[in-house]
Biopython code that builds the backbone (N, CA, C, O; Angstrom):
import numpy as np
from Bio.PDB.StructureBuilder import StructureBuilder

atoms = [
    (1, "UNK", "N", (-0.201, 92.404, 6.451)),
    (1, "UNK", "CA", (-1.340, 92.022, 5.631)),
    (1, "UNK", "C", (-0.958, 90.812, 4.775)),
    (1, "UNK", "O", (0.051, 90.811, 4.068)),
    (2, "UNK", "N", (-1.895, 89.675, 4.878)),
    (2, "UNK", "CA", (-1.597, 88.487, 4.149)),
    (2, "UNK", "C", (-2.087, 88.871, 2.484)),
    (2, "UNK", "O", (-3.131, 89.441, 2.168)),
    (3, "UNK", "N", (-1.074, 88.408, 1.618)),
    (3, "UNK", "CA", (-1.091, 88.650, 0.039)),
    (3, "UNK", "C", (-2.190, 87.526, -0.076)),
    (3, "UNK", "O", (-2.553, 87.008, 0.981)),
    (4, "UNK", "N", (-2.738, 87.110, -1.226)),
    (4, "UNK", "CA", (-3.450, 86.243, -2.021)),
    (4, "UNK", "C", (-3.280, 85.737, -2.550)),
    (4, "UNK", "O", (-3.326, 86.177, -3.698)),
    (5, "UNK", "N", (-2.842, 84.070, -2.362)),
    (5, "UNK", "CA", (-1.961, 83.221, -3.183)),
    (5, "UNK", "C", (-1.999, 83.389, -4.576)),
    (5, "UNK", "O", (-3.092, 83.843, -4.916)),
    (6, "UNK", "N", (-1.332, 83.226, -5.392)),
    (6, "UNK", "CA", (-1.530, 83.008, -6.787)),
    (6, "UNK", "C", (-2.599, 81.849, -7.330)),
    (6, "UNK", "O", (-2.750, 80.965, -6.487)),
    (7, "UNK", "N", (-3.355, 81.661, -8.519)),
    (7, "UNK", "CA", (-4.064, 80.188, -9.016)),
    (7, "UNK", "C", (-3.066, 79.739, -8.806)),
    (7, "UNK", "O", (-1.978, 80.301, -8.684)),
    (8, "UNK", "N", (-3.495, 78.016, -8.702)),
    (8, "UNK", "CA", (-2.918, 77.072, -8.503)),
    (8, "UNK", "C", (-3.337, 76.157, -9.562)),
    (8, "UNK", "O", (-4.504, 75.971, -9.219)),
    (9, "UNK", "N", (-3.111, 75.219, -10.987)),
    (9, "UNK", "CA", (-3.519, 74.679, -11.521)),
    (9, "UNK", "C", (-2.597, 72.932, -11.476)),
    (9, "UNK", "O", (-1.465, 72.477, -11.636)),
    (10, "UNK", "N", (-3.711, 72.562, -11.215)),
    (10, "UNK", "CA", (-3.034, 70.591, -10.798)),
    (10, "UNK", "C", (-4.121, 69.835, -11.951)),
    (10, "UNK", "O", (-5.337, 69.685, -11.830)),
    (11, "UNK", "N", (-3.551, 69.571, -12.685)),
    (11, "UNK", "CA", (-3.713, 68.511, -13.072)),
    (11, "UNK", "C", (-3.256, 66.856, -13.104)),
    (11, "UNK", "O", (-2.188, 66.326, -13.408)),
    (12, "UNK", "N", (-4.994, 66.107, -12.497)),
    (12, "UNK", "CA", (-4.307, 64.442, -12.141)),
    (12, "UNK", "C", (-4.816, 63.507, -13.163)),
    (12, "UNK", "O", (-5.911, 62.984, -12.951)),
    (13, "UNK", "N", (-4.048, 63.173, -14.448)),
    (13, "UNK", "CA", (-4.819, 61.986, -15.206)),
    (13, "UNK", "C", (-3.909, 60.718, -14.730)),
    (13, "UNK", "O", (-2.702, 60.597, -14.940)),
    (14, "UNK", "N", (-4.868, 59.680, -13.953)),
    (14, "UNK", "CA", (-4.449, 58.581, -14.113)),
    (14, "UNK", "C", (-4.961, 57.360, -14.999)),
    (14, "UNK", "O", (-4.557, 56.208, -14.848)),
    (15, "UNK", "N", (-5.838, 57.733, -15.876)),
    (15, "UNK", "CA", (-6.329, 56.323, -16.807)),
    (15, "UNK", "C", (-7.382, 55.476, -16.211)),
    (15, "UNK", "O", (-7.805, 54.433, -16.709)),
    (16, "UNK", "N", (-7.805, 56.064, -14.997)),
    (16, "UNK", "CA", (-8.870, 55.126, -13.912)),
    (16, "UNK", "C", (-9.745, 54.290, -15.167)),
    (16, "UNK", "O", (-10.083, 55.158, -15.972)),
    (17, "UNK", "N", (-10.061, 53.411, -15.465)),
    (17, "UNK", "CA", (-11.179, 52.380, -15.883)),
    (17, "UNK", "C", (-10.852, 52.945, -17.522)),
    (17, "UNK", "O", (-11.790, 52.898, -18.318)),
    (18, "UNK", "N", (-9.982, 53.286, -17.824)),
    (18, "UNK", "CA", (-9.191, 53.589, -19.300)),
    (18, "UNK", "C", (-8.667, 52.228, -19.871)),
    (18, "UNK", "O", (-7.972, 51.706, -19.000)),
    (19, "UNK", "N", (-8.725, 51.502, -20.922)),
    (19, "UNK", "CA", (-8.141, 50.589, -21.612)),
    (19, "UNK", "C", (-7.823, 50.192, -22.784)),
    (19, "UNK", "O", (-8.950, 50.066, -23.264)),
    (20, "UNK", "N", (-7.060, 49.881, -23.658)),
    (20, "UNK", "CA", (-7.052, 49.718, -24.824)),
    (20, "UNK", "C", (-7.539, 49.120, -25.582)),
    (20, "UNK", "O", (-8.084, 49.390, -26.652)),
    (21, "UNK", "N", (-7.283, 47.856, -24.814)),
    (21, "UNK", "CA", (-8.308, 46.550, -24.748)),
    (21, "UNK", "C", (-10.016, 46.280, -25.022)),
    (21, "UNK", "O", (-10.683, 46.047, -24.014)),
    (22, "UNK", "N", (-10.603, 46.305, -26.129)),
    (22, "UNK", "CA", (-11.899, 46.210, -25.978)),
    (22, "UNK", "C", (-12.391, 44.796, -25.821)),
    (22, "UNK", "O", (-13.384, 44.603, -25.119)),
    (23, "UNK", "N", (-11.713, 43.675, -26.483)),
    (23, "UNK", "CA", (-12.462, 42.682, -25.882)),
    (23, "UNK", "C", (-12.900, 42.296, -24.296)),
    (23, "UNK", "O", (-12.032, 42.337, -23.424)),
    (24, "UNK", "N", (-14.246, 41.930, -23.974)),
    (24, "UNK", "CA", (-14.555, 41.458, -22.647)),
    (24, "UNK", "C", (-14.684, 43.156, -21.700)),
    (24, "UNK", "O", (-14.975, 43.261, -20.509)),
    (25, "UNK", "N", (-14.395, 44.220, -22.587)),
    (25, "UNK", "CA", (-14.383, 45.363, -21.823)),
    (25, "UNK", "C", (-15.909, 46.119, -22.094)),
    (25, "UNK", "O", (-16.438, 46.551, -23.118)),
    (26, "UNK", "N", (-16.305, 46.065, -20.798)),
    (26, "UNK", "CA", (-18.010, 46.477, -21.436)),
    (26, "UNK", "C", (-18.644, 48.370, -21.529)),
    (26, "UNK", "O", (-19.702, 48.886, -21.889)),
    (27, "UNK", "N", (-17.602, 48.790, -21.103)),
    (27, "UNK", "CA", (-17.134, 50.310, -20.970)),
    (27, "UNK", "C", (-17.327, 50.708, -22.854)),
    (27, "UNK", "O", (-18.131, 51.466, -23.397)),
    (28, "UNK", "N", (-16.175, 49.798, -23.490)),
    (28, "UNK", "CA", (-15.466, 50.294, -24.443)),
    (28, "UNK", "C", (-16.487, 49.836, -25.876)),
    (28, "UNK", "O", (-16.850, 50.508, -26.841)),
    (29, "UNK", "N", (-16.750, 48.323, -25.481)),
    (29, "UNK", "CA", (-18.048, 47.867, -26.353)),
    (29, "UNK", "C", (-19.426, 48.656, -26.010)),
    (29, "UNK", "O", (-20.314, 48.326, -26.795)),
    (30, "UNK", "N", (-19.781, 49.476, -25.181)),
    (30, "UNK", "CA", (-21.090, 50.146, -25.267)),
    (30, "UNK", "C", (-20.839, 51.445, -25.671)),
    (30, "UNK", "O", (-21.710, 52.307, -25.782)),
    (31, "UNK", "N", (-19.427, 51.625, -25.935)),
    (31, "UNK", "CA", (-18.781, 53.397, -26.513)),
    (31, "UNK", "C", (-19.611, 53.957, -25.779)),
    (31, "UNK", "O", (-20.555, 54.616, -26.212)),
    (32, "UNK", "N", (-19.282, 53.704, -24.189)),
    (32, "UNK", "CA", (-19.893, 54.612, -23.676)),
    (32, "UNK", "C", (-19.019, 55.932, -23.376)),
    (32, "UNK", "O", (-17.865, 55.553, -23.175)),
    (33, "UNK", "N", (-19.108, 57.245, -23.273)),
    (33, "UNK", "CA", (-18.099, 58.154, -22.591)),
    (33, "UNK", "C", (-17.800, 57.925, -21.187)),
    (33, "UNK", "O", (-18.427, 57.520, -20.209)),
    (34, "UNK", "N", (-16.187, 58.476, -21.524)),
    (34, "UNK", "CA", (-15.514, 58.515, -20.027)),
    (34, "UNK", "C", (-16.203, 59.974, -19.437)),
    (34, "UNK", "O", (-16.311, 60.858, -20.288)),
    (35, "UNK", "N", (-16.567, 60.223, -18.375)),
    (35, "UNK", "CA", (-17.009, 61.228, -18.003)),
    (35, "UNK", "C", (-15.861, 61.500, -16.501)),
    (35, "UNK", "O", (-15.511, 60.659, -15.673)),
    (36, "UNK", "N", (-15.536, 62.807, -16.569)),
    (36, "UNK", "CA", (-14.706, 63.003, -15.269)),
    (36, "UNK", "C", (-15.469, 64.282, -14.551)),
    (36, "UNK", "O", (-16.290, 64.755, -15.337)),
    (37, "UNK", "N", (-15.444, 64.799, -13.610)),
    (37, "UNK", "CA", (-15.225, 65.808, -12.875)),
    (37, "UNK", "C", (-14.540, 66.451, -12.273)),
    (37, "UNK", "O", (-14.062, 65.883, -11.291)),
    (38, "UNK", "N", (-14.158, 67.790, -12.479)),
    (38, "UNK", "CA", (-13.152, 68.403, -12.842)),
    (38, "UNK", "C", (-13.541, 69.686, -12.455)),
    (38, "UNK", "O", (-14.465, 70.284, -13.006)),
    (39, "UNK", "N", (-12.602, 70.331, -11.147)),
    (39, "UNK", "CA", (-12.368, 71.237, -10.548)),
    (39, "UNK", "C", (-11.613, 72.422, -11.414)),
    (39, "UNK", "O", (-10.393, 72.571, -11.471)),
    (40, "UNK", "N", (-12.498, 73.142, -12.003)),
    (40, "UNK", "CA", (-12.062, 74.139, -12.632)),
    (40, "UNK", "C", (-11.548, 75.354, -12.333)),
    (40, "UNK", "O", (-11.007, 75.900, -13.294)),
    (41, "UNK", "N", (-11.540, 76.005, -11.233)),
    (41, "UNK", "CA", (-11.386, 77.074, -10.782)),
    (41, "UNK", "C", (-11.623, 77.723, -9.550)),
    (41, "UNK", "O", (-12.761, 78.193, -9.560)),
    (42, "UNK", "N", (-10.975, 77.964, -8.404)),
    (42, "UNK", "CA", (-11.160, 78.419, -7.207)),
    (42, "UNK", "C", (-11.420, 80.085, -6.907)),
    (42, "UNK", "O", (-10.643, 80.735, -6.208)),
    (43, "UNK", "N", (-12.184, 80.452, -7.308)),
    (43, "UNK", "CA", (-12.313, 82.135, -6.659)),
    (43, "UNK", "C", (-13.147, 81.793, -5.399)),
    (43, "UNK", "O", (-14.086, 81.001, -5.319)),
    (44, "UNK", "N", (-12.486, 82.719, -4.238)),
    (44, "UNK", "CA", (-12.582, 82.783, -2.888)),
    (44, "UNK", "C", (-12.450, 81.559, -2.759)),
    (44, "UNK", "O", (-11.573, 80.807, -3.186)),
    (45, "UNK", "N", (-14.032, 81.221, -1.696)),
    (45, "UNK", "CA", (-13.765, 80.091, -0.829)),
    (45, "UNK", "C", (-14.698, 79.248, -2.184)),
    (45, "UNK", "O", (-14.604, 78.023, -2.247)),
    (46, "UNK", "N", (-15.129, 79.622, -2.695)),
    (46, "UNK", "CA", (-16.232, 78.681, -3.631)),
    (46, "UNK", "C", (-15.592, 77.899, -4.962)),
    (46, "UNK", "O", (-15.518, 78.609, -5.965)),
    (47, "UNK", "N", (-15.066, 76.365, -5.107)),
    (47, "UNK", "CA", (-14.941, 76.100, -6.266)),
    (47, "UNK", "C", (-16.349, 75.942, -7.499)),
    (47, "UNK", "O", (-17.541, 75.655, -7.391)),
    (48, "UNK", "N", (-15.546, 76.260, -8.512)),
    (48, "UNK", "CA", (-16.681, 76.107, -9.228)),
    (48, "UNK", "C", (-16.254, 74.688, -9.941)),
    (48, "UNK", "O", (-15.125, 74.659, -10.431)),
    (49, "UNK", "N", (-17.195, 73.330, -10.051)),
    (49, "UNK", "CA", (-17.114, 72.245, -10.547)),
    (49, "UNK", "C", (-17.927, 72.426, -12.286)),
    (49, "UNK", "O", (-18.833, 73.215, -12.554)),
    (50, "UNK", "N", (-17.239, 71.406, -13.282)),
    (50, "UNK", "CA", (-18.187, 71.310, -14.113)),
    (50, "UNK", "C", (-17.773, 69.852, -14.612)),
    (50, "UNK", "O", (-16.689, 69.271, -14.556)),
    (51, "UNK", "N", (-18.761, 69.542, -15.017)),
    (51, "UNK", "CA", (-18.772, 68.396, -16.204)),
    (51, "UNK", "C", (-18.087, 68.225, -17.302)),
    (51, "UNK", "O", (-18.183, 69.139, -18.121)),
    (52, "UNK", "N", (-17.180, 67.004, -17.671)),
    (52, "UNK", "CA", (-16.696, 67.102, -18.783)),
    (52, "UNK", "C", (-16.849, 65.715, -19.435)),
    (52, "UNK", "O", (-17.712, 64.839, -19.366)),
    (53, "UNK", "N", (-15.319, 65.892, -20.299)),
    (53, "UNK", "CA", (-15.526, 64.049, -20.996)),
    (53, "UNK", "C", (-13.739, 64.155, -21.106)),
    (53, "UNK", "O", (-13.052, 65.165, -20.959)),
    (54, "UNK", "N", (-13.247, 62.612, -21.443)),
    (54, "UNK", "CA", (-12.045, 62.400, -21.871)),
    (54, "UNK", "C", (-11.461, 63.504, -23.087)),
    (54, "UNK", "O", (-10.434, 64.083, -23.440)),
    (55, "UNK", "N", (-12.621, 63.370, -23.370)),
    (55, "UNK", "CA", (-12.018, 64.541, -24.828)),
    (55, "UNK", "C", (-11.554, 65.951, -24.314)),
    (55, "UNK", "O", (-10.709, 66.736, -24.744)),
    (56, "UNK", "N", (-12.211, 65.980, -23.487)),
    (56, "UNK", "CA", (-11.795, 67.468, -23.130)),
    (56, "UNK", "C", (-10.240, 67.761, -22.066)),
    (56, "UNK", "O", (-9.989, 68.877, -21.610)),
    (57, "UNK", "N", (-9.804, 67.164, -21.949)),
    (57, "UNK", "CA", (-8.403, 66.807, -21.300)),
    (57, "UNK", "C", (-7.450, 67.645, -22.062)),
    (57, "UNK", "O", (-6.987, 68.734, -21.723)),
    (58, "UNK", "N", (-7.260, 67.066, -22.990)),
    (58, "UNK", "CA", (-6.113, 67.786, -23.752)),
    (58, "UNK", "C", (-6.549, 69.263, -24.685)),
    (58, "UNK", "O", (-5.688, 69.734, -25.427)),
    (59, "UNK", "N", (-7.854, 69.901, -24.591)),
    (59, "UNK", "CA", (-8.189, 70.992, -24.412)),
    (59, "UNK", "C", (-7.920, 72.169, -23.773)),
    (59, "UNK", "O", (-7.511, 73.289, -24.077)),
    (60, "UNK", "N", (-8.373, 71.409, -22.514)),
    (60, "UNK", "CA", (-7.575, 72.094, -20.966)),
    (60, "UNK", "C", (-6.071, 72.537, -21.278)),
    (60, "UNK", "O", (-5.870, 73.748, -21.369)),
    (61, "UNK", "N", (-5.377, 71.969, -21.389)),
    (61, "UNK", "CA", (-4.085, 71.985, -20.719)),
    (61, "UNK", "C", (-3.761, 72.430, -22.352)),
    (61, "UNK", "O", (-2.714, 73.073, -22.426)),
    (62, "UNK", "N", (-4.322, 72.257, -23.430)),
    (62, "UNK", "CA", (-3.744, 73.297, -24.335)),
    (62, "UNK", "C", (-3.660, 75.044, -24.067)),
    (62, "UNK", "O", (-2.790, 75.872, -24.335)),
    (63, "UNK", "N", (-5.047, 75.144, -23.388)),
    (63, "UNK", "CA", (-5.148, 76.318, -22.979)),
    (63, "UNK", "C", (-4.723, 77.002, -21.702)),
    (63, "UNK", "O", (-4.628, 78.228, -21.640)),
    (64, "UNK", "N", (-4.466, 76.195, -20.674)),
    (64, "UNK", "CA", (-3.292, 76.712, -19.675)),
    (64, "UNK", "C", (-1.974, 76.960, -20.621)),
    (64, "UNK", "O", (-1.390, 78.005, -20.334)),
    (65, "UNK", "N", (-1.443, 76.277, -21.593)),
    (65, "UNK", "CA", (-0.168, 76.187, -21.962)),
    (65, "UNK", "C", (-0.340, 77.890, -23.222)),
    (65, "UNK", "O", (0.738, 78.482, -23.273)),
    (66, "UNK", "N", (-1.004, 78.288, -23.729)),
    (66, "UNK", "CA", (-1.639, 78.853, -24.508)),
    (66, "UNK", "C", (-1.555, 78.823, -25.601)),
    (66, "UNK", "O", (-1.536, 79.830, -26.308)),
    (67, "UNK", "N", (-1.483, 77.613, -26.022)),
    (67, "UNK", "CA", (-1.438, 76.858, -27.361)),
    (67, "UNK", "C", (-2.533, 76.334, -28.059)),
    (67, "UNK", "O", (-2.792, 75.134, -27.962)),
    (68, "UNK", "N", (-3.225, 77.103, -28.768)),
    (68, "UNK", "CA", (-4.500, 77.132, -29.685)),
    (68, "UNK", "C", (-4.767, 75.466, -30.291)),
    (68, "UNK", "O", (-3.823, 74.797, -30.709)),
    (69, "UNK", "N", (-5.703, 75.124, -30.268)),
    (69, "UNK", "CA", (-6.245, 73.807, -30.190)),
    (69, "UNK", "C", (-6.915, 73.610, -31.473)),
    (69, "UNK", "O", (-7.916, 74.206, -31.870)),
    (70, "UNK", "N", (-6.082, 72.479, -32.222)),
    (70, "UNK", "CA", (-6.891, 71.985, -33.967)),
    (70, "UNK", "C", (-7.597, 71.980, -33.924)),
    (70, "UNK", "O", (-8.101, 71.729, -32.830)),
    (71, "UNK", "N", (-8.469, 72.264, -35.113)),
    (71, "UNK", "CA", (-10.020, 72.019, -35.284)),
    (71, "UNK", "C", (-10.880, 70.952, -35.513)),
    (71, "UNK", "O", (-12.098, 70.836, -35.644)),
    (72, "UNK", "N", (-9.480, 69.855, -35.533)),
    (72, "UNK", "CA", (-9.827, 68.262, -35.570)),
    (72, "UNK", "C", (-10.613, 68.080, -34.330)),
    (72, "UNK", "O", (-11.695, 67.494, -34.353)),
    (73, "UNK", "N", (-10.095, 68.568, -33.244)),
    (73, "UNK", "CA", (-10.483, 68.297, -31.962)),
    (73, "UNK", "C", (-11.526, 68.231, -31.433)),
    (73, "UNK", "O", (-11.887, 69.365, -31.120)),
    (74, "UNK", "N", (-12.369, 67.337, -31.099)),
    (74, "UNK", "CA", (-13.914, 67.317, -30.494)),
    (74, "UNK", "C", (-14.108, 67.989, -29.517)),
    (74, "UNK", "O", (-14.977, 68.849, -29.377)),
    (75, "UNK", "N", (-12.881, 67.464, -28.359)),
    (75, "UNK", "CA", (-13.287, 68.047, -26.997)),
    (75, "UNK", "C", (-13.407, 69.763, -27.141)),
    (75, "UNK", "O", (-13.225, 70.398, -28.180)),
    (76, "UNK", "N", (-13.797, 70.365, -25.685)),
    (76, "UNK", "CA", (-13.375, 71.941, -25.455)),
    (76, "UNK", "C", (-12.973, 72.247, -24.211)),
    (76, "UNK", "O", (-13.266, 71.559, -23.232)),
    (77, "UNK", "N", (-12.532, 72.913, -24.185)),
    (77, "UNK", "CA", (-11.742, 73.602, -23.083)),
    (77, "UNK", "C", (-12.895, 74.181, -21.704)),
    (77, "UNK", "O", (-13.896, 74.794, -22.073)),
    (78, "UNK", "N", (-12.711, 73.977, -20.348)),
    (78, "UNK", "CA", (-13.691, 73.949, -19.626)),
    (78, "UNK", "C", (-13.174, 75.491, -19.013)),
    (78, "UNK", "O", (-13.846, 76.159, -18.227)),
    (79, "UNK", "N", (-12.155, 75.793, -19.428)),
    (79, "UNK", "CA", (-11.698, 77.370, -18.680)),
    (79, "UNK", "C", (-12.429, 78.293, -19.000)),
    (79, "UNK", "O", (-12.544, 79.229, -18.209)),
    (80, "UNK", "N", (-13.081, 78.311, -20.141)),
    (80, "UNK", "CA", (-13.519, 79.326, -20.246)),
    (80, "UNK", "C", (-14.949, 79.695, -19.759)),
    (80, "UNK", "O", (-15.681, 80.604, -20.150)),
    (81, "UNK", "N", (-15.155, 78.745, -18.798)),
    (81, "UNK", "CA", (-16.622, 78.847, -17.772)),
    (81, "UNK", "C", (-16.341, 79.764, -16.501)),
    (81, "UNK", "O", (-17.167, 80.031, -15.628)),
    (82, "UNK", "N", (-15.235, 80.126, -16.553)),
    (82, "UNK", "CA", (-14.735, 81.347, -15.574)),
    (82, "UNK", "C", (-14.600, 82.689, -16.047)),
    (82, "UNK", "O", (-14.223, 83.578, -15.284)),
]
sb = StructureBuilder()
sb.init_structure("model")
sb.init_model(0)
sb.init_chain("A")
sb.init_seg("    ")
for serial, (resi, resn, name, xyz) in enumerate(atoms, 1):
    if name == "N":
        sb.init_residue(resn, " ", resi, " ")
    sb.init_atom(name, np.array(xyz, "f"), 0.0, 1.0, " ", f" {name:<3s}", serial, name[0])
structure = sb.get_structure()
């Protein structure tokens, strides 16, 4: 009888269209949000996707790590949609 893998949690930030730089950057001058999509959770065959923002990055991965998150913090944590 085949077991049931364990979760698997991957996280990929690469900075895609991220810059420091605001002059001539029209992203950063319209403060617009970074918006990502973000594979939250695999039960069975069905992932469940949700919506997030840059802010919510270091949310996440506070809460895989289980390290309670300041209250400075804007973003939130998308785990707990499972």
């Amino acid at each position: 009888m085949l077991k049931r893998p364990k979760p698997l949690v991957l996280l990929i930030l690469d900075g895609f269209w991220y810059t420091q730089e605001t002059e001539n950057n029209a992203i950063a001058m319209a403060n617009t949000p970074y918006w990502i999509k973000l594979l939250v959770y695999v039960r069975g065959d069905k992932p469940l996707l949700s919506w997030g923002s840059l802010s919510d990055l270091a949310p996440i991965m506070l809460a895989i790590l289980g390290i309670e998150q300041s209250s400075e913090m804007t973003g939130k944590s998308l785990l707990g949609l499972v």
